[in-house]
N, C-alpha and C positions, 0 to 999 in steps of 0.2 A: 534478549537473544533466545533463551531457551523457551518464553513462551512462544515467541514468530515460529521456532522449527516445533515445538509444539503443536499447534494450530496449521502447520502444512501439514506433517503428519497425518492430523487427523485425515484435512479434506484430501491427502492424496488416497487414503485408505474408503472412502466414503467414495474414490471412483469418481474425482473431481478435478482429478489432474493427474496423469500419465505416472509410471514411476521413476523415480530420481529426478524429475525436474522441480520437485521444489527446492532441492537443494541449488540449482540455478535459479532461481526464481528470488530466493532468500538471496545469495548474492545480490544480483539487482535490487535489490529493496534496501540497498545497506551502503549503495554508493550515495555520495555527499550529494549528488545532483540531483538524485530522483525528491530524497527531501527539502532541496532546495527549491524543487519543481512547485513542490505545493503552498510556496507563497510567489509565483508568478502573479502579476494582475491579470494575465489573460486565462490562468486557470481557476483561479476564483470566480471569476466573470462569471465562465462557463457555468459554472458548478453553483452560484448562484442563480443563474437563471434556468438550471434543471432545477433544483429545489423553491425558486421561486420567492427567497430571502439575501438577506445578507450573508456573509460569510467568511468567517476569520481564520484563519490557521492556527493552529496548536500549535506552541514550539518543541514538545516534543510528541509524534504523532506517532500511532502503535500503524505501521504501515501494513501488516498482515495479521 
């Protein structure tokens, strides 16, 4: 947790992102669904064929 607000911090300081919305931003990232999202088959698919290999899911993914 503290490095995710870490890491917005930064890029919101870096002029990367508005101020205070990484604090929404970090919410979204921290519901059950968004990491459940990234073992969809149809988002590895995708993500697969922008990278142009295979593509497995971490079970636990550093999301920001």
């Amino acid at each position: 947790m503290a490095l995710r607000r870490d890491r917005l911090e930064v890029i919101e300081r870096g002029g990367w992102l508005m101020p205070g919305i990484h604090r929404r931003l970090l919410r979204s990232l921290q519901a059950e669904s968004f990491h459940r999202s990234g073992h969809w088959s149809q988002v590895l698919d995708v993500v697969g064929k922008i990278l142009d290999r295979q593509v497995l899911p971490h079970p636990r993914p550093s999301a920001i």
